[in-house]
CHARMM-style PDB file with segment names, atoms N, HN, CA, C and O in Angstrom:
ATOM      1  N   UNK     1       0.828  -1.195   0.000  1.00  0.00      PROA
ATOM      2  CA  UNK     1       0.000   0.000   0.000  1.00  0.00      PROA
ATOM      3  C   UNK     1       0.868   1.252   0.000  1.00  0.00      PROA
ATOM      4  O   UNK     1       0.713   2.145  -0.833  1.00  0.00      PROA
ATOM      5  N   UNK     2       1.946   1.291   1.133  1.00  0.00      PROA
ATOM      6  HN  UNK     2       2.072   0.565   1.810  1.00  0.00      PROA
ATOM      7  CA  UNK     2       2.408   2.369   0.834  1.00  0.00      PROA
ATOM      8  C   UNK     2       3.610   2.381  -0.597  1.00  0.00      PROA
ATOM      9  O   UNK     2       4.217   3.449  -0.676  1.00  0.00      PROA
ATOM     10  N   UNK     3       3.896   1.571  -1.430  1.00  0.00      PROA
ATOM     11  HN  UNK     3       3.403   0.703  -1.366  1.00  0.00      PROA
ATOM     12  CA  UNK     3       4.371   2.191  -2.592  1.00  0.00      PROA
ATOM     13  C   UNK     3       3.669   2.504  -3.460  1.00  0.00      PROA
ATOM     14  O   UNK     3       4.245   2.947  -4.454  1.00  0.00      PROA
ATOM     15  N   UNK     4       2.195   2.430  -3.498  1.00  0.00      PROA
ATOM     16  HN  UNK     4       1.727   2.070  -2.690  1.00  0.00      PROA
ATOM     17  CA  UNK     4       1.100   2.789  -4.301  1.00  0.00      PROA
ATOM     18  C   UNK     4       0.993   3.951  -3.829  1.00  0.00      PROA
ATOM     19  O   UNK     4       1.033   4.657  -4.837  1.00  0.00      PROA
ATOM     20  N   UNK     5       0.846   4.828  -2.667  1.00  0.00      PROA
ATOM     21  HN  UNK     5       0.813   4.254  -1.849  1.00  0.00      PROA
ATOM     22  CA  UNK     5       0.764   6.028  -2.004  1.00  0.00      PROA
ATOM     23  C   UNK     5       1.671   6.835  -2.642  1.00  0.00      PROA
ATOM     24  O   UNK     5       1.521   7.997  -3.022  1.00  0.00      PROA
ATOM     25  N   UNK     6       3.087   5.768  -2.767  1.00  0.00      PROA
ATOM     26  HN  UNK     6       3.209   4.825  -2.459  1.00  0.00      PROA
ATOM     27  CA  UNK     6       3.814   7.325  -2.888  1.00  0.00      PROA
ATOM     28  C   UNK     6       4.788   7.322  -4.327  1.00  0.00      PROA
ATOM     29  O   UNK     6       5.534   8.293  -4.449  1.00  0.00      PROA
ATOM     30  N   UNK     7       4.809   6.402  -5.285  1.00  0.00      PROA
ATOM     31  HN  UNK     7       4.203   5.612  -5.186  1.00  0.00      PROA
ATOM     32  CA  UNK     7       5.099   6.271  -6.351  1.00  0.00      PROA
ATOM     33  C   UNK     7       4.044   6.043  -7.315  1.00  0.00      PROA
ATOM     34  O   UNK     7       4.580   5.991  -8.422  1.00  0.00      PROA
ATOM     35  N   UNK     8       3.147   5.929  -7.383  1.00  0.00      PROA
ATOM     36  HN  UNK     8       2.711   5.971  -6.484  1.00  0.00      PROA
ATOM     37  CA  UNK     8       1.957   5.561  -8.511  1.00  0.00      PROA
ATOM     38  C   UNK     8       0.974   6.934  -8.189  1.00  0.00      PROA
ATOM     39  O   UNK     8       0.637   7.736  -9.060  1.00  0.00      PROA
ATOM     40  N   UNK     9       0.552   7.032  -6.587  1.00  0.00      PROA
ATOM     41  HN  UNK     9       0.826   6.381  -5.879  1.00  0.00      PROA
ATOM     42  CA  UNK     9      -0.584   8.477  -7.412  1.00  0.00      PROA
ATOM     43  C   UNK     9       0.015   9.786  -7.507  1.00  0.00      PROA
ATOM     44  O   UNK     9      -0.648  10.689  -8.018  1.00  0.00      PROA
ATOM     45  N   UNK    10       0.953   9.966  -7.165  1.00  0.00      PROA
ATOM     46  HN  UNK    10       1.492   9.233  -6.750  1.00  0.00      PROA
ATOM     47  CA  UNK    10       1.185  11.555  -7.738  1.00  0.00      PROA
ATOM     48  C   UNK    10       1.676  11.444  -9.023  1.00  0.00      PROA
ATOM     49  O   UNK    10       2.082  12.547  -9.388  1.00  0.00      PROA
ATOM     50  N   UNK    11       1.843  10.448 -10.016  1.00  0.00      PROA
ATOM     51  HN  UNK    11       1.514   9.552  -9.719  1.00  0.00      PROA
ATOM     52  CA  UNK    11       2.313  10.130 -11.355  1.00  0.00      PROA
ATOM     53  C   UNK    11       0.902   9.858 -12.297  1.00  0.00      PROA
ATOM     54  O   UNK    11       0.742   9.721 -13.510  1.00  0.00      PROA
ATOM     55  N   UNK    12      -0.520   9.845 -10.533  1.00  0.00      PROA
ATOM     56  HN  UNK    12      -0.390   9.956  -9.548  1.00  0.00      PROA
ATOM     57  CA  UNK    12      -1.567   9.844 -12.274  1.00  0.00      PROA
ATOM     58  C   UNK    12      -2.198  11.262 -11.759  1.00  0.00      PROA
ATOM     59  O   UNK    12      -3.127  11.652 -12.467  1.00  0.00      PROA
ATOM     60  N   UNK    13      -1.857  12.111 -10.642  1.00  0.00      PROA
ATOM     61  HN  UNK    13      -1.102  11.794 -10.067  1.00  0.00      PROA
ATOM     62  CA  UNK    13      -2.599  12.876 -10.596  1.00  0.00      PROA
ATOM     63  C   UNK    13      -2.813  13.931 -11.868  1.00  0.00      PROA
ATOM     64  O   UNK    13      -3.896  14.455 -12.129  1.00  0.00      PROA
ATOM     65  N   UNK    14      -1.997  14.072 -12.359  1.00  0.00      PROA
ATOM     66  HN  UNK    14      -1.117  13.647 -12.147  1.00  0.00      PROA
ATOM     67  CA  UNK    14      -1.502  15.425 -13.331  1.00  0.00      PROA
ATOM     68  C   UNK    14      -2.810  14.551 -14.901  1.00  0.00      PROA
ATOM     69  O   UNK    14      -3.597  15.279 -15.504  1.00  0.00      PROA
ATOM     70  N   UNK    15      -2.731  13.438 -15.123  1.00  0.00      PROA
ATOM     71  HN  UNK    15      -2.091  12.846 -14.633  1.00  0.00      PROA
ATOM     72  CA  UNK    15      -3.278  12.908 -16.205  1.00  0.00      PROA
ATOM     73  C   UNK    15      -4.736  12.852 -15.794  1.00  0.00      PROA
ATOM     74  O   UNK    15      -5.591  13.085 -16.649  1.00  0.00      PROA
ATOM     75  N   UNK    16      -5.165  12.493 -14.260  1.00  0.00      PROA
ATOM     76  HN  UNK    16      -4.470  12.304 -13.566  1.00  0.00      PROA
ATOM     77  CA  UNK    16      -6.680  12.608 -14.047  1.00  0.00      PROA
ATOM     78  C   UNK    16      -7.254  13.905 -13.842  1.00  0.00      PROA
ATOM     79  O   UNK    16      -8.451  14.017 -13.574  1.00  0.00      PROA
ATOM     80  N   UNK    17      -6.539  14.831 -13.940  1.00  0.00      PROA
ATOM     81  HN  UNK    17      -5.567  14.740 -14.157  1.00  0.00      PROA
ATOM     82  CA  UNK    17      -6.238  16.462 -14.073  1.00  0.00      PROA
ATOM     83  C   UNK    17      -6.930  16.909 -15.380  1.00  0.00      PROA
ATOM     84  O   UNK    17      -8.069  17.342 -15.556  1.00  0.00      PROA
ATOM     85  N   UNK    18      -5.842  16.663 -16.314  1.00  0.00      PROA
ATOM     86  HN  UNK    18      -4.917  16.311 -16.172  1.00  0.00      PROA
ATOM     87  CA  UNK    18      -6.887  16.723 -17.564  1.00  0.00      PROA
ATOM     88  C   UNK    18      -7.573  16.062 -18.083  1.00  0.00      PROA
ATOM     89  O   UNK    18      -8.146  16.625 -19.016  1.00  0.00      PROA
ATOM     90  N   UNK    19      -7.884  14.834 -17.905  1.00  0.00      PROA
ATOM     91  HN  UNK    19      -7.419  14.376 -17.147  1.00  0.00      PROA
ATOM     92  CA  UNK    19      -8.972  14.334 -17.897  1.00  0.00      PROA
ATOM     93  C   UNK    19      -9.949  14.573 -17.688  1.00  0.00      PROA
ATOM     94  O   UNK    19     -10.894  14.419 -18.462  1.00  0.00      PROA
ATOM     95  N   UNK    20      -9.999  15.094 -16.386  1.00  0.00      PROA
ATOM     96  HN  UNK    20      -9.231  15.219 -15.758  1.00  0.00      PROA
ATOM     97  CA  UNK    20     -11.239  15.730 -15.740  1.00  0.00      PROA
ATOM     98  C   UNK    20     -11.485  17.221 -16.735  1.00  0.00      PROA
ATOM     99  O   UNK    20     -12.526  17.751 -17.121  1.00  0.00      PROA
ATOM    100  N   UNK    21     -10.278  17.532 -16.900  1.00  0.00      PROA
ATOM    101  HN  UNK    21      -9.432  17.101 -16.586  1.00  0.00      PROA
ATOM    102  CA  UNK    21     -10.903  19.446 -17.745  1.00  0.00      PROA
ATOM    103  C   UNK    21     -11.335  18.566 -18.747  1.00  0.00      PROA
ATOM    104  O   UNK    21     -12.484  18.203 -18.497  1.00  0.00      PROA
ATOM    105  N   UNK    22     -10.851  18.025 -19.873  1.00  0.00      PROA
ATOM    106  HN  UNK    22      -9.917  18.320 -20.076  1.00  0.00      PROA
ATOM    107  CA  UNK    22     -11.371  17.515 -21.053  1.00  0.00      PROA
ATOM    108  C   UNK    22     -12.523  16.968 -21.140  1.00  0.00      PROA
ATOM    109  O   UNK    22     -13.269  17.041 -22.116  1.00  0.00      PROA
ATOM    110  N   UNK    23     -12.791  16.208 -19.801  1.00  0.00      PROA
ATOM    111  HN  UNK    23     -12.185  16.149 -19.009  1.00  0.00      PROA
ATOM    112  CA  UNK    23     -14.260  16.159 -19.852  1.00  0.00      PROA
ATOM    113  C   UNK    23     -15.165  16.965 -19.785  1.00  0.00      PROA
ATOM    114  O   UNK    23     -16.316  16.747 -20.163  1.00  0.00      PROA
ATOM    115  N   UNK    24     -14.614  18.348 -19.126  1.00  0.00      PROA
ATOM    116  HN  UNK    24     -13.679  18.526 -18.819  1.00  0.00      PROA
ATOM    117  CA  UNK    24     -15.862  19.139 -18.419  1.00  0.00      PROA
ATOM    118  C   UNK    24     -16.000  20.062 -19.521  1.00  0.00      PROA
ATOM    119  O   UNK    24     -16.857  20.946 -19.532  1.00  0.00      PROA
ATOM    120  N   UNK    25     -14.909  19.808 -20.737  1.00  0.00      PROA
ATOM    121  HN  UNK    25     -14.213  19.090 -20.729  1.00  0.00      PROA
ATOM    122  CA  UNK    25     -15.672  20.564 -21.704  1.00  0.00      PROA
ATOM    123  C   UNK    25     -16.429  19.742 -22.903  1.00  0.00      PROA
ATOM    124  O   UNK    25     -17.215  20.272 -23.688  1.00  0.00      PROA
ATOM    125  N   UNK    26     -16.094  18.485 -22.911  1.00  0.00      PROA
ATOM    126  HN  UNK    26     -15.456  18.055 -22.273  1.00  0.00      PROA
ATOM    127  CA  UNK    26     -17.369  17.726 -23.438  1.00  0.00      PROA
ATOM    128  C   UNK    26     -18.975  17.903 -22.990  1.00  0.00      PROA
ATOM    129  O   UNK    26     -19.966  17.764 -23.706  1.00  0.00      PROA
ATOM    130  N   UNK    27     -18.904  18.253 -21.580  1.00  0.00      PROA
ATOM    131  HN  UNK    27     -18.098  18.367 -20.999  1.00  0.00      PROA
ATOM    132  CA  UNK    27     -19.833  18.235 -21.025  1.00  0.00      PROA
ATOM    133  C   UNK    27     -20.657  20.001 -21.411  1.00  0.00      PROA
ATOM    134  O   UNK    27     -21.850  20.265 -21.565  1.00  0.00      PROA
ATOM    135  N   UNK    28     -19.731  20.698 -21.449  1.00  0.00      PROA
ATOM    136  HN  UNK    28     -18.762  20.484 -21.323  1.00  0.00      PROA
ATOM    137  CA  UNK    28     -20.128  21.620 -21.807  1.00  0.00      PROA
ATOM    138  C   UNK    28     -20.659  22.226 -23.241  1.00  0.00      PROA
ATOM    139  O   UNK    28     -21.373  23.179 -23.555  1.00  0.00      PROA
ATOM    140  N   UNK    29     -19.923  21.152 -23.985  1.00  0.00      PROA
ATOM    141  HN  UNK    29     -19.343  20.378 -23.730  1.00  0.00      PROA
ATOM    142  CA  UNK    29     -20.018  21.071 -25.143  1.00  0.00      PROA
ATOM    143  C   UNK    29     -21.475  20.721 -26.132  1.00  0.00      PROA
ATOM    144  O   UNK    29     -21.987  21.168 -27.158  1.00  0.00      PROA
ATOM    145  N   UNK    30     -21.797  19.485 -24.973  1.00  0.00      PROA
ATOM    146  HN  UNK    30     -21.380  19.122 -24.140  1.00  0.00      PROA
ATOM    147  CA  UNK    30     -22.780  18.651 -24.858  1.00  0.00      PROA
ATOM    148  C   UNK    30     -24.384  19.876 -24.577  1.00  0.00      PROA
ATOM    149  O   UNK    30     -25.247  20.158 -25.408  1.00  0.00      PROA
ATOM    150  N   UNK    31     -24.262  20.363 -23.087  1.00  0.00      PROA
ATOM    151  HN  UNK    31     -23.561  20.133 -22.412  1.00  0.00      PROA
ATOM    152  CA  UNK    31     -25.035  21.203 -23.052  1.00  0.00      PROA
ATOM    153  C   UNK    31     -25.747  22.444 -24.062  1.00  0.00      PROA
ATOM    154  O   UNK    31     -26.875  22.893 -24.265  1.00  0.00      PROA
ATOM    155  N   UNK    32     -24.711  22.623 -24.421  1.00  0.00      PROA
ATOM    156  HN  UNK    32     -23.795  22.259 -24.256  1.00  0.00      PROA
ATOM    157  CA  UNK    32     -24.630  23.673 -25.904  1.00  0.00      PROA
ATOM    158  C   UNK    32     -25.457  23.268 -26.575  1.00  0.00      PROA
ATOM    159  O   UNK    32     -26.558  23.816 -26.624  1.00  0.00      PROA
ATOM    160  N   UNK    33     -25.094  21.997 -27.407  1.00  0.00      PROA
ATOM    161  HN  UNK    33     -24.199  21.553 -27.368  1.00  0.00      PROA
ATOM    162  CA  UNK    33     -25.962  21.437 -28.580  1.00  0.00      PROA
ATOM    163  C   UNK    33     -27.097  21.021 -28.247  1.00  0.00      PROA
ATOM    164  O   UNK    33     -28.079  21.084 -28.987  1.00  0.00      PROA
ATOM    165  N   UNK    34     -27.097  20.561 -27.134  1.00  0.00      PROA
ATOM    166  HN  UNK    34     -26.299  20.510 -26.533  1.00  0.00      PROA
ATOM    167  CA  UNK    34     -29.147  20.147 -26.348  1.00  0.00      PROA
ATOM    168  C   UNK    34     -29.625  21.587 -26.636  1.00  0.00      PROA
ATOM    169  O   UNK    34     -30.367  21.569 -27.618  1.00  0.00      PROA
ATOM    170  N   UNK    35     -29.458  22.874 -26.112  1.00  0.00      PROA
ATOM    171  HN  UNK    35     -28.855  22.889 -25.314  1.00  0.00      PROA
ATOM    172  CA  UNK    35     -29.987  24.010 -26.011  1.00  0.00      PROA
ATOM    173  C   UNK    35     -29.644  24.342 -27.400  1.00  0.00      PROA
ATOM    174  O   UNK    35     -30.486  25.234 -27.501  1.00  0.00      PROA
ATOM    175  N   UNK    36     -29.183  24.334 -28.331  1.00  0.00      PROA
ATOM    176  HN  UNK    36     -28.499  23.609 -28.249  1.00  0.00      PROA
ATOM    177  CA  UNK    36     -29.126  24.903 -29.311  1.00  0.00      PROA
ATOM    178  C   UNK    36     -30.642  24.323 -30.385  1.00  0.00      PROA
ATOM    179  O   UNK    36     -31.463  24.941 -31.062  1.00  0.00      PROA
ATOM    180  N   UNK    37     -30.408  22.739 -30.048  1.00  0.00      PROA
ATOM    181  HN  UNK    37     -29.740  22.237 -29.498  1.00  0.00      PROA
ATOM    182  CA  UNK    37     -31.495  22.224 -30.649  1.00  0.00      PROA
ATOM    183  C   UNK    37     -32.643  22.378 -29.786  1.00  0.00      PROA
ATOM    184  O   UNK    37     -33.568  21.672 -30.185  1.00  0.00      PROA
ATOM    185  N   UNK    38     -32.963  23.135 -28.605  1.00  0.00      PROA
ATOM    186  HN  UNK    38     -32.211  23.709 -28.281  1.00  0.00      PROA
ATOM    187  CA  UNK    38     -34.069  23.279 -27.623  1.00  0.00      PROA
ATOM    188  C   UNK    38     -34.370  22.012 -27.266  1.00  0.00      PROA
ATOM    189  O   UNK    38     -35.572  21.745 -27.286  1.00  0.00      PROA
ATOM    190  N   UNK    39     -33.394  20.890 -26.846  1.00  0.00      PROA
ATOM    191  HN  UNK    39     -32.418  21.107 -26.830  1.00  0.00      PROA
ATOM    192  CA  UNK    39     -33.376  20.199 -25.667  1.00  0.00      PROA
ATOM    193  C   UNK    39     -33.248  20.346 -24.057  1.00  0.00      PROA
ATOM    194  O   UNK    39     -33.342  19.620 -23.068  1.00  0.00      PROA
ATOM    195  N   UNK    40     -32.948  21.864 -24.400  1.00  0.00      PROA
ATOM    196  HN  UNK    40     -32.872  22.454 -25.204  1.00  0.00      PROA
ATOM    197  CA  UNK    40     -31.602  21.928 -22.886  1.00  0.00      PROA
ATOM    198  C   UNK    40     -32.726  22.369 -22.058  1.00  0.00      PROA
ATOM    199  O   UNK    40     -33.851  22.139 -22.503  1.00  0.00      PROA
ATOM    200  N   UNK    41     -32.611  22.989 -20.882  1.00  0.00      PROA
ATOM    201  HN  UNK    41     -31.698  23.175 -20.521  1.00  0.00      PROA
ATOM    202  CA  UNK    41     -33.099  23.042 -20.031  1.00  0.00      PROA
ATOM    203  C   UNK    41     -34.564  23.603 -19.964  1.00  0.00      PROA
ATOM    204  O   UNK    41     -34.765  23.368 -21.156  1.00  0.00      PROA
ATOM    205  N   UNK    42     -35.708  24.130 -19.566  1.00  0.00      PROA
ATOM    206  HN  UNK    42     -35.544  24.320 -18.598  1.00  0.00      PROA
ATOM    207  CA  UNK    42     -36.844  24.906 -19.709  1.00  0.00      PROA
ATOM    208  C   UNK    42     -36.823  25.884 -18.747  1.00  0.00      PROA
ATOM    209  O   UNK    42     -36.521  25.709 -17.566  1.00  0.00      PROA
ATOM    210  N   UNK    43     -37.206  27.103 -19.360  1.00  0.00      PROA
ATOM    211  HN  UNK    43     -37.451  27.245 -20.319  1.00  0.00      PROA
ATOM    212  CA  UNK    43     -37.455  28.657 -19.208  1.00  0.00      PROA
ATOM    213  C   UNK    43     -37.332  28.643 -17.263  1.00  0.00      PROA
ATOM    214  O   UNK    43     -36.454  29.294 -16.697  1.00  0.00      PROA
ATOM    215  N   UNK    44     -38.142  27.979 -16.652  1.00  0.00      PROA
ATOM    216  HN  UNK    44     -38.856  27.450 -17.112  1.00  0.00      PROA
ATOM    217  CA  UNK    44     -38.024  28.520 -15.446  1.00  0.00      PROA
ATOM    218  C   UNK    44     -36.635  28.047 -14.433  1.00  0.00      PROA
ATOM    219  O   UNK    44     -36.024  28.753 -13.631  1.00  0.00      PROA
ATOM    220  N   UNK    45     -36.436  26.800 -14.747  1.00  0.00      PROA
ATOM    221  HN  UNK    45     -36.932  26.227 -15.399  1.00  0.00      PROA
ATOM    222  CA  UNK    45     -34.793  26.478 -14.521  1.00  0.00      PROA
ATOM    223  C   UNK    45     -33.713  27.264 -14.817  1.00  0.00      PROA
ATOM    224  O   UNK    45     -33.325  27.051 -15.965  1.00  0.00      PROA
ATOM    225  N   UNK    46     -32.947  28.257 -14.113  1.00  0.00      PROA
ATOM    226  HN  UNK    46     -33.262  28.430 -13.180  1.00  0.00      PROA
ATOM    227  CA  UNK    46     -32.099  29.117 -14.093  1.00  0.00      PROA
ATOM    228  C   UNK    46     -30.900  27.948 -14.882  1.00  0.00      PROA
ATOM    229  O   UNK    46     -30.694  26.813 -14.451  1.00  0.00      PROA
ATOM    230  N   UNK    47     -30.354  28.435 -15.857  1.00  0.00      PROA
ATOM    231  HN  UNK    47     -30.521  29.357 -16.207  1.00  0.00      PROA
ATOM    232  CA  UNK    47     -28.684  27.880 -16.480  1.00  0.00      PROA
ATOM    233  C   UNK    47     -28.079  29.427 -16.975  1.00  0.00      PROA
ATOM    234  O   UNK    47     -28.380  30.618 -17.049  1.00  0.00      PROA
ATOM    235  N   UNK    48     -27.124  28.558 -17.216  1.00  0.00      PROA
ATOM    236  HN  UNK    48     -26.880  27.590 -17.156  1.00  0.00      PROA
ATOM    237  CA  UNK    48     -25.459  30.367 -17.144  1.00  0.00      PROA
ATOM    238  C   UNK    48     -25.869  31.069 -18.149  1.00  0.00      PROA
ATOM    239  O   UNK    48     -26.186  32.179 -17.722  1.00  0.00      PROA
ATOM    240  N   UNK    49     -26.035  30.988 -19.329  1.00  0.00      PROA
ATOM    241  HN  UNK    49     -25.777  30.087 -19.677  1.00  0.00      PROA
ATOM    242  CA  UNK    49     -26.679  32.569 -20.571  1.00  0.00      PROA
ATOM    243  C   UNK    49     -27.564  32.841 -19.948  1.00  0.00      PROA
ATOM    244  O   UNK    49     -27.413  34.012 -19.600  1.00  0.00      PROA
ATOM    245  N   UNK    50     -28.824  32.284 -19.414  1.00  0.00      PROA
ATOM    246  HN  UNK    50     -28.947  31.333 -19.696  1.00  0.00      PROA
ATOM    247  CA  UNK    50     -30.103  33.131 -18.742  1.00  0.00      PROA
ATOM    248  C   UNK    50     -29.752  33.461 -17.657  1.00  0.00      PROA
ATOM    249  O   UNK    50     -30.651  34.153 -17.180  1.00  0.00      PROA
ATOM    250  N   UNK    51     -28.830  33.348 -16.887  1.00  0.00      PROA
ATOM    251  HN  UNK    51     -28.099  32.785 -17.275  1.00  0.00      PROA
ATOM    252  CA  UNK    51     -28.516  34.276 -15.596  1.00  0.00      PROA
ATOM    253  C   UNK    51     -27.440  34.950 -16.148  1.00  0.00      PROA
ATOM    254  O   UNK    51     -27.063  35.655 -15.212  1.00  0.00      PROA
ATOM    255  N   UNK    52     -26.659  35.186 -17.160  1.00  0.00      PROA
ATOM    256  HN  UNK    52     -26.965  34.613 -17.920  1.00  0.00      PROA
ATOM    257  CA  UNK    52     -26.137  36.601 -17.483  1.00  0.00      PROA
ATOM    258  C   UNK    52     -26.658  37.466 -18.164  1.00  0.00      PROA
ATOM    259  O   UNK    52     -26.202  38.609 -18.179  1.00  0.00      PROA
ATOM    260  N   UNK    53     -28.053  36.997 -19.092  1.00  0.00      PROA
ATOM    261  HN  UNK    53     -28.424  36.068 -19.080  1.00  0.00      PROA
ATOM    262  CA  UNK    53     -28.559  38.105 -19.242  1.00  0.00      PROA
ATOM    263  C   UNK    53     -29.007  38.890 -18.206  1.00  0.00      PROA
ATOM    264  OT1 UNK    53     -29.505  39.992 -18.437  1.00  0.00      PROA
TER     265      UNK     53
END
């Protein structure tokens, strides 16, 4: 256990790092095209363009 602690995760942290951003812009990506095709959310549900207008 402890050579898994201290040689293996700080060698995947940096890769589950971007992983995680790369996903969160799929995800964002994703959102886009639902609302673009008027899948995405409905009028009284607050999402981020209708709370910056």
């Amino acid at each position: 256990m402890h050579v898994l602690l201290h040689h293996m995760i700080p060698n995947v942290i940096s890769s589950l790092i971007v992983m995680a951003t790369i996903g969160m812009g799929y995800v964002i990506l994703s959102a886009a095209g639902l609302s673009f095709l008027d899948f995405g959310v409905q009028p009284p549900t607050p999402e981020w363009v209708s709370m910056l207008n």
